[in-house]
N, C-alpha and C positions, 0 to 999 in steps of 0.2 A: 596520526588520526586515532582515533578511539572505536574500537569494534566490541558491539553485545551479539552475540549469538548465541539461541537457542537451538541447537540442530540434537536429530534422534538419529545417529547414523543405524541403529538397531542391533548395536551389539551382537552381532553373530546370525542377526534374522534381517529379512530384508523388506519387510511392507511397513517400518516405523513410518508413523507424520513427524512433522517437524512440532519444536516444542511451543514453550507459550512465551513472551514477553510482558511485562505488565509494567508501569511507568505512570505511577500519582504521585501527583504535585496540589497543596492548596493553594500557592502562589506563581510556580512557573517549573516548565522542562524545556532547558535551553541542549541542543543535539548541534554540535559546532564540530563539523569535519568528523561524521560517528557514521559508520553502521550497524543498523539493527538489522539481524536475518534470524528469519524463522522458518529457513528451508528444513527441507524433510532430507537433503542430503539423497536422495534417490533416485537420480537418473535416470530416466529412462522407464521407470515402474511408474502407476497408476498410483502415486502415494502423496495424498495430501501435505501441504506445506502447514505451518501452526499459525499460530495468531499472536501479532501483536495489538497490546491494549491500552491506551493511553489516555489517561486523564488531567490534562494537564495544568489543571487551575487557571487562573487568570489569562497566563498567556505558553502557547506551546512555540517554540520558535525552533526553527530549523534551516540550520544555515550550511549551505557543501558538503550533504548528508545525503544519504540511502537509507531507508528504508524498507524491509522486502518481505515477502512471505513468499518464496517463487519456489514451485516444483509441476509436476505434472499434471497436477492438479491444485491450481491456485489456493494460496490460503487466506488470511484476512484480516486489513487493519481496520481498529475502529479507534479515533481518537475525537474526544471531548474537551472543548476548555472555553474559556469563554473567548480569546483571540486567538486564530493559528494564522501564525506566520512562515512562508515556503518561500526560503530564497537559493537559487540554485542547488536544488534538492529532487527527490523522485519519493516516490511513495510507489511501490511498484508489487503487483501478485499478478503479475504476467507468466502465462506456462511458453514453453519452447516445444519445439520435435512435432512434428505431422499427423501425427495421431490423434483423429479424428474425437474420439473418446474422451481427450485433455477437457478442461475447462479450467481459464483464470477464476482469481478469486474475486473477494469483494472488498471494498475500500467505504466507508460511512465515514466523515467526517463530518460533527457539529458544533458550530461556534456562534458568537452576534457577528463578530467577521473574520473574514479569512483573505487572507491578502496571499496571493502569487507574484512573485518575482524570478522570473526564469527557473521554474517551479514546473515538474510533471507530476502527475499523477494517474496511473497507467494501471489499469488489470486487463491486457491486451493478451490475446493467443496468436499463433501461427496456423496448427492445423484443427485446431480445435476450437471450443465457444469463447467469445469473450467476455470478461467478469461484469460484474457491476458495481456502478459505482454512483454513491447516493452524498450528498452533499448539500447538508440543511444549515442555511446559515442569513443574518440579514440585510447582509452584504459581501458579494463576495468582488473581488479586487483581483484585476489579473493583468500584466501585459503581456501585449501580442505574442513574446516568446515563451509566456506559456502552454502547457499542453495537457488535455482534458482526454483520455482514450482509453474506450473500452471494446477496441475494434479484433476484430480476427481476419488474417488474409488470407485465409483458405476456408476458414469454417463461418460460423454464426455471428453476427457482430452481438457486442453486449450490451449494454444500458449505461446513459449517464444520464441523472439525475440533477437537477438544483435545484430545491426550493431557494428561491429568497430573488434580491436584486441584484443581477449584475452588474460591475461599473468598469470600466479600462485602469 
């Protein structure tokens, strides 16, 4: 598989965020068996994850891929194109650990459609709030074994959003 990561371990200090990814395409970004992380690498500390940013032209497709901005405090994908396609894939700024403090990040995706295929998309927490997650598109396309969550089991639940029409 193919793995991009931007991580800030912090060289000798320990409050780094994670770094940035950025990904334009005018015609397409195909992510085939890839992760993208943009953690912060900091366990357990109150330190933001980075952001990834995605433009993907025409069409952004993603197939038996991750996706993530995950640390203690979520961080945050936003991707553009005019079709995204998610097939057996995650888009994930989910935080972990109990701490009340945490908060996932955010997730924005805009396209004319977006199609799910056994496809997550998650900025969920544990002990903390859960992220949000905003999803402007005019048509979006999902089957049942997809999954929409921006829930917390201990803390706050988060927001998801759709503009547009949903279809199966």
């Amino acid at each position: 598989g193919n793995n991009l990561a931007s991580t800030n371990p912090g060289s000798g200090t320990i409050n780094q965020t994670g770094g940035t990814i950025n990904l334009t395409a005018t015609q397409a970004v195909n992510l085939i068996n890839t992760r993208l992380d943009a953690g912060s690498g900091n366990e357990g500390r109150l330190v933001p994850a980075g952001s990834i940013l995605i433009n993907g032209g025409e069409l952004f497709t993603v197939q038996q891929s991750i996706v993530s901005a995950e640390a203690t405090l979520g961080g945050r994908i936003l991707v553009q194109a005019c079709n995204i396609s998610l097939t057996d894939s995650q888009f994930i700024t989910s935080t972990g650990g109990g701490n009340p403090a945490t908060t996932a990040g955010q997730i924005t995706l805009g396209a004319k459609t977006i199609t799910l295929t056994n496809g997550q998309i998650l900025s969920s927490a544990y002990g903390g709030s859960g992220g949000t997650i905003d999803i402007t598109t005019s048509v979006l396309r999902r089957n049942v074994s997809s999954v929409i969550d921006a829930s917390s089991t201990l803390g706050t639940d988060g927001t998801v959003t759709i503009n547009g029409a949903i279809q199966p």
